[in-house]
Steps between C-alpha positions, in 0.01 A plus 500: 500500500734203543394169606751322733535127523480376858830448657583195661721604796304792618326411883181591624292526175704770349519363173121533479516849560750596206222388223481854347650830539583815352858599373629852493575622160773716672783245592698543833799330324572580167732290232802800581491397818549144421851377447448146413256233599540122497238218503612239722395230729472458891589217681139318477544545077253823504564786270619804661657852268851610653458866505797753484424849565661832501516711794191651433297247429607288784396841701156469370410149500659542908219765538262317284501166733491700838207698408330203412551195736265223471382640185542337135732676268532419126825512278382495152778403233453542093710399277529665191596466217566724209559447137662764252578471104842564470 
């Protein structure tokens, strides 16, 4: 389970609503699908990810959004990293 901070621009008590939920462990997007992300700014200073799909994954996050309008979605990213001896 995740715990969500309340959002400041959501309208009608929505942020209360996104206290907890459950994420998949089977990811509609995966990191193949991902062709480069940015963290940036909007206009009011916020941080917001720039997300470049591929085909695909644009296809999925297009079907993933439709099927669930008015609903929450979460995009989950990790960085890793990884350390090898030489």
């Amino acid at each position: 389970m995740v715990k969500i901070p309340p959002i400041a621009n959501l309208q009608n008590d929505s942020a209360q609503k996104l206290k907890y939920f459950r994420l998949s462990s089977d990811p509609v997007i995966t990191k193949n699908e991902i062709l480069d992300f940015k963290k940036l700014n909007d206009e009011l200073g916020r941080p917001v990810i720039d997300l470049i799909l591929n085909k695909e994954g644009a296809k999925k996050l297009k079907i993933l959004t439709e099927n669930n309008i008015g609903k929450p979605i979460a995009m989950v990213f990790v960085k890793k990293s990884c350390l090898r001896q030489l």
